[in-house]
C-alpha positions as CSV (number, residue, x, y, z in Angstrom):
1,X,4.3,-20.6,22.5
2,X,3.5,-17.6,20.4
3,X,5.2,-17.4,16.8
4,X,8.2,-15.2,16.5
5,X,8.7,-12.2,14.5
6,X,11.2,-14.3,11.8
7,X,8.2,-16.9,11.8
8,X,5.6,-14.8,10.8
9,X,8.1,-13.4,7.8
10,X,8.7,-17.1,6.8
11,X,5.3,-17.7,6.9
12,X,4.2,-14.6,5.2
13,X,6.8,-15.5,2.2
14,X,4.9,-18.9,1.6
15,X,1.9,-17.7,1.4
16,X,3.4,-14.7,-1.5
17,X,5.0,-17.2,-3.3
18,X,1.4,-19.2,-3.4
19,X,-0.6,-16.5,-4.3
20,X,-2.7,-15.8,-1.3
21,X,-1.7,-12.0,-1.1
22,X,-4.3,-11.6,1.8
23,X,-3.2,-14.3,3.7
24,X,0.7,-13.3,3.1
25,X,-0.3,-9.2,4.2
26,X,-1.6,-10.3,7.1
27,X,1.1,-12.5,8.4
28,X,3.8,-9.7,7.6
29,X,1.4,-7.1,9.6
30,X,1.9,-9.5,12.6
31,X,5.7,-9.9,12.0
32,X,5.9,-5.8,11.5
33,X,3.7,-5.3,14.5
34,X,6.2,-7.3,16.6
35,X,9.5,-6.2,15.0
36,X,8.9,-2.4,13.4
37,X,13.0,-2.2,12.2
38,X,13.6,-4.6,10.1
39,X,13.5,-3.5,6.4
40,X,13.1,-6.2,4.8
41,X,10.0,-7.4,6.8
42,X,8.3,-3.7,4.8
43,X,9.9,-4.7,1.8
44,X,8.1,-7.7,1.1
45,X,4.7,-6.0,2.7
46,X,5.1,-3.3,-0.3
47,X,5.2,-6.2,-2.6
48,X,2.3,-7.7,-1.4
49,X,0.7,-4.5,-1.7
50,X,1.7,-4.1,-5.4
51,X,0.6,-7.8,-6.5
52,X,-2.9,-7.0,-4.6
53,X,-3.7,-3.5,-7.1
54,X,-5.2,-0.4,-5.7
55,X,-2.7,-0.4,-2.9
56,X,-0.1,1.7,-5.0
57,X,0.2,4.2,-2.0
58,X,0.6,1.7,0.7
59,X,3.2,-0.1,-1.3
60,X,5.1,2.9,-1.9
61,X,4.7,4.0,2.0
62,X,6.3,0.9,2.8
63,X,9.2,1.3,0.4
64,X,10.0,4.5,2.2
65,X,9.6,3.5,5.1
66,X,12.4,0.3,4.5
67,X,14.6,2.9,3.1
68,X,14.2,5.7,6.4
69,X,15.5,2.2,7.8
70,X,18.1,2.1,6.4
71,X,18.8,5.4,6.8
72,X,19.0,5.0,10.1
73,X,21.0,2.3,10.0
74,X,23.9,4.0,7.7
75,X,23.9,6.5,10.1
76,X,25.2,3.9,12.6
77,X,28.1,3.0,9.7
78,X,26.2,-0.4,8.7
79,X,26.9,-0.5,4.7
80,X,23.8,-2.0,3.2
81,X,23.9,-0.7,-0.9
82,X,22.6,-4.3,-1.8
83,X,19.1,-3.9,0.4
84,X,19.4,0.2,-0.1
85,X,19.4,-0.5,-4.0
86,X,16.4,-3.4,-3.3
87,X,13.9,-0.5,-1.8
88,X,15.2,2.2,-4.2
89,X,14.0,-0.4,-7.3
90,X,10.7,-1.4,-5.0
91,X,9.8,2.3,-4.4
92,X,10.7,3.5,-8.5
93,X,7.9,0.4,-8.8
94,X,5.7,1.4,-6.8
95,X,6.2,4.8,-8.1
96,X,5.7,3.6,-11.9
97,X,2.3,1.8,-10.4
98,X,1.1,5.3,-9.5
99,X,1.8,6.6,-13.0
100,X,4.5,9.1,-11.1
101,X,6.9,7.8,-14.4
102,X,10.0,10.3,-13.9
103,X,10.2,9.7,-10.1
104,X,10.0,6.5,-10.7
105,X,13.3,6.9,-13.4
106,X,15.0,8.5,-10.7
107,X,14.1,5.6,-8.5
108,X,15.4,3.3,-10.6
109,X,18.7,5.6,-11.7
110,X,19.9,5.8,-7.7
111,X,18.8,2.1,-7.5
112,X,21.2,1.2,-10.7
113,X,24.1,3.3,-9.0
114,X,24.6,1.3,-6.0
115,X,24.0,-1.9,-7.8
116,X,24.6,-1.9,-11.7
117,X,24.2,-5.9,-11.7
118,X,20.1,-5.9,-11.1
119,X,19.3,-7.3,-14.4
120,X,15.7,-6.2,-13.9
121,X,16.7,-2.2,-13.6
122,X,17.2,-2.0,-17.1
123,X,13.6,-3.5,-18.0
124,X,11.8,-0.9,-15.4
125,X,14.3,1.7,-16.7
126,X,12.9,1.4,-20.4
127,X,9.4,1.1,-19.4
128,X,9.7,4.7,-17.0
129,X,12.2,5.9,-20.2
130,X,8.9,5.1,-22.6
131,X,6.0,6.3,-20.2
132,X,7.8,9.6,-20.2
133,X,7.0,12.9,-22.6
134,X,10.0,14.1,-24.7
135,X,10.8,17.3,-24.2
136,X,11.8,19.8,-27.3
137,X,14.4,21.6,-26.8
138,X,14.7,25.3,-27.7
139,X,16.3,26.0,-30.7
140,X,19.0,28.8,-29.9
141,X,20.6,26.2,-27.3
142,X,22.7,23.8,-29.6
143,X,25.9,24.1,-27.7
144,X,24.9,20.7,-25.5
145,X,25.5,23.4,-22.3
146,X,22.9,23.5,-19.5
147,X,21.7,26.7,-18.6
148,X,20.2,27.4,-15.0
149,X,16.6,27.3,-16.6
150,X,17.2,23.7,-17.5
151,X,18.6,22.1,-14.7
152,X,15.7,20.9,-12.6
153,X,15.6,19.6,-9.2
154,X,13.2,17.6,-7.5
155,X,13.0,15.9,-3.7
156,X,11.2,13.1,-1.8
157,X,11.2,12.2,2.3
158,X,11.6,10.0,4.8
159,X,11.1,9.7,8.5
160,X,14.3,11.4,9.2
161,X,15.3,12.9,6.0
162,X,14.4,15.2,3.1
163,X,16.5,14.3,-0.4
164,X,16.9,16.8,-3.1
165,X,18.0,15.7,-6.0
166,X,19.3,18.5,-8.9
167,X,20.2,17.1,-11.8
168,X,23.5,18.0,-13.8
169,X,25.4,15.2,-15.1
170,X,29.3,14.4,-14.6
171,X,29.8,17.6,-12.2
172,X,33.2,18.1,-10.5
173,X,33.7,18.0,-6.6
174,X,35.1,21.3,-6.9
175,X,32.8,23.5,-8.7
176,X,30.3,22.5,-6.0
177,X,29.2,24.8,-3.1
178,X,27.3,23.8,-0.5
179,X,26.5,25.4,2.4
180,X,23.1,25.2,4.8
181,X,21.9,26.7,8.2
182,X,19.2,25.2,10.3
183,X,16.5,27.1,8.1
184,X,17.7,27.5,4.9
185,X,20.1,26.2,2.1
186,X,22.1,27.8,-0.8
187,X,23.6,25.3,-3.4
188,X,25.9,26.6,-6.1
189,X,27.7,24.7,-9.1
190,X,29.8,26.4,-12.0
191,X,28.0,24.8,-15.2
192,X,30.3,23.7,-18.2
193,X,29.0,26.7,-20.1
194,X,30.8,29.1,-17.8
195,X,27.5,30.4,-16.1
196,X,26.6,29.6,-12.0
197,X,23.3,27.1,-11.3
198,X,21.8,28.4,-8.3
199,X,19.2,26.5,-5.8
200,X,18.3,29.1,-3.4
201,X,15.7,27.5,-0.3
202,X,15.7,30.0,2.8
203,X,13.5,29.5,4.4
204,X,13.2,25.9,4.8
205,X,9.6,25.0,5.5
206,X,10.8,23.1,8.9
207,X,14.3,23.5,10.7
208,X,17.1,21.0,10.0
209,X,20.4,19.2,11.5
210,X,23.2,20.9,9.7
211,X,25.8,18.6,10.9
212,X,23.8,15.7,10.2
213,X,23.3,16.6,6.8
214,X,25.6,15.9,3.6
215,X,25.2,15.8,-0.1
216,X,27.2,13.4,-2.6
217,X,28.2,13.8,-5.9
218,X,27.4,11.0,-8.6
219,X,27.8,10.8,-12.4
220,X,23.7,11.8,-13.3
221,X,23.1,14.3,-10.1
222,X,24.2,15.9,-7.1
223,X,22.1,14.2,-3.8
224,X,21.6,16.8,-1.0
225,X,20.2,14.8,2.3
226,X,18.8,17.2,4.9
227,X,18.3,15.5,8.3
228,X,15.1,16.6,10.4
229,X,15.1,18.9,13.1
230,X,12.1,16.9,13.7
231,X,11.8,13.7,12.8
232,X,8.4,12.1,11.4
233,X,7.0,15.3,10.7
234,X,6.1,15.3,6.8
235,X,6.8,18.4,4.8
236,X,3.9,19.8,2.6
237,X,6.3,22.1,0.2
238,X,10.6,23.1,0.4
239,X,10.1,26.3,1.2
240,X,8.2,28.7,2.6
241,X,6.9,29.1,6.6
242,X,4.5,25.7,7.6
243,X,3.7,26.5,10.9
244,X,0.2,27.9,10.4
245,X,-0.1,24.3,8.4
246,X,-0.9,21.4,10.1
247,X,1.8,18.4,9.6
248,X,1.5,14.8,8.6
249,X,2.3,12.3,11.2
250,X,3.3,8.6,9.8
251,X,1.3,5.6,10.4
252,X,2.2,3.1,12.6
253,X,1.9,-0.7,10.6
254,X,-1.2,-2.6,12.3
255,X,-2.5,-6.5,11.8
256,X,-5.9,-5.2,12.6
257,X,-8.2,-5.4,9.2
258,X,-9.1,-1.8,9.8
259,X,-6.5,0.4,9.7
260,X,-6.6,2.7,12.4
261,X,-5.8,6.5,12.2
262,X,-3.6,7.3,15.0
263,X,-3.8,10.8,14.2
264,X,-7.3,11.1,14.7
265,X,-6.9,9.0,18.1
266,X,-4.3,11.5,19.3
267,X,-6.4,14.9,18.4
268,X,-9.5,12.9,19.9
269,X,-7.1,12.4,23.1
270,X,-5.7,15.9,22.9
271,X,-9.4,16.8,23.2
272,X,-9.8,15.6,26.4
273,X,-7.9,18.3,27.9
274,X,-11.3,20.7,28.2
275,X,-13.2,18.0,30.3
276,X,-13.2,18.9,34.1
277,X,-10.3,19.3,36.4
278,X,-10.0,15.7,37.7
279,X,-10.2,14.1,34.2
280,X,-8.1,17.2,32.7
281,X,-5.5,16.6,34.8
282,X,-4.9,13.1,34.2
283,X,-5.3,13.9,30.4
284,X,-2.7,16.4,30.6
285,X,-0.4,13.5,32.3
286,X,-1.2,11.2,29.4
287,X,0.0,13.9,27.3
288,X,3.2,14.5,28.5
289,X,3.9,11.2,28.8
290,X,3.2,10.4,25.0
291,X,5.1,13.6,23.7
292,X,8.0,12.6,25.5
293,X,8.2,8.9,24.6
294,X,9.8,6.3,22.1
295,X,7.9,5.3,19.3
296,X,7.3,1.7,20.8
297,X,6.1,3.6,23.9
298,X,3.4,5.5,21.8
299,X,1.7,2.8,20.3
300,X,1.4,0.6,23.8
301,X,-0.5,4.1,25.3
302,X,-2.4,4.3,22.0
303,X,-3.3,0.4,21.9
304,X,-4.0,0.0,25.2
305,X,-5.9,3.1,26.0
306,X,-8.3,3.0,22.8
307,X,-8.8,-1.1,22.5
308,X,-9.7,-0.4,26.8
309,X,-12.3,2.3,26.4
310,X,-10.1,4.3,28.5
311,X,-10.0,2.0,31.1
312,X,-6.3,0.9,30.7
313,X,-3.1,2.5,29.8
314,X,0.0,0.8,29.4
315,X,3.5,1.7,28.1
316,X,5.0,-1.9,27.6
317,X,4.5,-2.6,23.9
318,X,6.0,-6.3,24.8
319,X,2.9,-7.2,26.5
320,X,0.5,-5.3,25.0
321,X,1.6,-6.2,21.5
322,X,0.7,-9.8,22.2
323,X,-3.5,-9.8,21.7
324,X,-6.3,-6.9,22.6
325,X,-6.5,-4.9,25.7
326,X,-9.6,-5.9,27.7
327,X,-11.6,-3.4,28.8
328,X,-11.2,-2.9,33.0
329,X,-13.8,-0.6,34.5
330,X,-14.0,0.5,37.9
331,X,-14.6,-1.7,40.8
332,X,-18.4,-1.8,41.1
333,X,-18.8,-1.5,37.3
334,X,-19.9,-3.6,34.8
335,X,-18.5,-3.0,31.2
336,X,-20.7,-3.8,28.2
337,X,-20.5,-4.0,24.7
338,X,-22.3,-0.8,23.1
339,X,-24.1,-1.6,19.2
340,X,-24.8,1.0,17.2
């Protein structure tokens, strides 16, 4: 009987809390490659990541993607602060790891909001607080007011969303305006020192869900969450037209030792399409199949077709998550193993 998900995780946790980082990554690559929606599973990867050093970007990729979960998730109504405040701390870490100090402060400051009771926010807090230059302030402003040059804003992403932050402290619901179409969005607030902040985007790099997005007001910033027209697809910059520019896809997690780029799979595939008319068609079939399916869905035509040589394609991730797609050739054919 093959190991569950859960039992990988368990097994994965033993090995963390013995030291053996390698051991622990690779059993939580197994329990991600069978279950890809359970937070906590990427979580404890981005630790692992972290306690191994030069892995700063994978831990942090993995904190994001836990919180995207999550995401998700709240959009279904589940309230999960406790978790949500777990992968904001474990992303401001892995953050502070990359030397990206007032990212990582922010981090840590939405992290503290949704639970003020992690005793070990106010230690990372300090440390970001430290790391980070002092600014001077100009000398004609000593009235304490903001002014619209001061106020900064600054934004990170997800799967499905984009999260700007702009930070004014202790602002009131009603001197906020808010108001977004699919390609652009205008906030206003009415600063203490009688003068209008303005954050002007339009256009948006990409198109976004209007009704699906919101913004909150808490006591150190005002959080404006823009939902993805498309989802997955990274931004390169706010603003501005990306259409000439070619977007990021995410990774998919993988047990294998080698990390393999599916990008570079899926232009090699998309390729294929200028071969001759038998071999172009069926190409073009493969293609319209793998824009128009689930994520699970992708990564069974990816596995299968690349692990095969071509010879198989299969679009049950059930089955072909369990081991490595033998190669099939044609009746009358012999495959063999080619060594470079």
């Amino acid at each position: 009987k093959m190991a569950s998900a859960e039992e990988f995780y368990k097994q994965a946790n033993d090995a963390f809390f013995e030291d053996d980082y390698d051991e622990a990554l690779e059993l939580y690559n197994k329990a991600i490659e069978m279950n890809a929606t359970n937070p906590e599973y990427f979580l404890k990867r981005s630790a692992t990541y972290q306690k191994m050093k030069k892995k700063g970007k994978d831990s942090l990729a993995d904190a994001e993607k836990a919180l995207s979960l999550i995401e998700s998730n709240e959009q279904n109504g589940d309230g999960q602060n406790s978790i949500k405040a777990k992968a904001l701390l474990r992303k401001g870490i892995a953050l502070f790891e990359l030397k990206n100090y007032q990212e990582a402060k922010n981090s840590f400051e939405s992290s503290k909001e949704l639970n003020p009771n992690e005793k070990s926010l106010a230690t990372w807090l300090k440390k970001a607080e430290e790391k980070i230059p002092k600014p001077t302030p100009p000398p004609q402003e000593s009235s304490g007011f903001l002014s619209q040059s001061r106020v900064r804003h600054e934004w990170y992403q997800n799967e499905n969303f984009v999260i700007i932050s702009i930070f004014i402290k202790n602002v009131k619901k009603e001197t906020v305006d808010v108001y977004m179409t699919d390609k652009s969005l205008s906030v206003t607030v009415k600063l203490p020192s009688g003068s209008d902040y303005s954050l002007e985007l339009d256009p948006l790099a990409h198109e976004i869900v209007p009704k699906e997005s919101k913004y909150e007001i808490l006591s150190t910033k005002i959080e404006v969450k823009l939902n993805k027209a498309n989802p997955g697809v990274k931004w390169g910059v706010l603003e501005g037209d990306e259409a000439g520019m070619e977007s990021d896809k995410l990774s998919y997690p993988s047990s294998a030792k080698h990390a393999k780029n599916w990008d570079a799979l899926e232009k090699e595939i998309s390729k294929e399409q200028d071969k001759p008319e038998g071999e172009a068609a069926l190409n073009a079939l493969f293609q319209q199949l793998y824009k128009d399916a689930d994520d699970d869905t992708k990564r069974a035509m990816l596995k299968s077709y690349t692990e095969s040589s071509g010879t198989c394609l299969s679009t049950n991730w059930n089955e072909v998550s369990k081991g490595k797609v033998e190669t099939k050739p044609p009746e009358g054919m012999v495959a063999k193993k080619w060594t470079p």
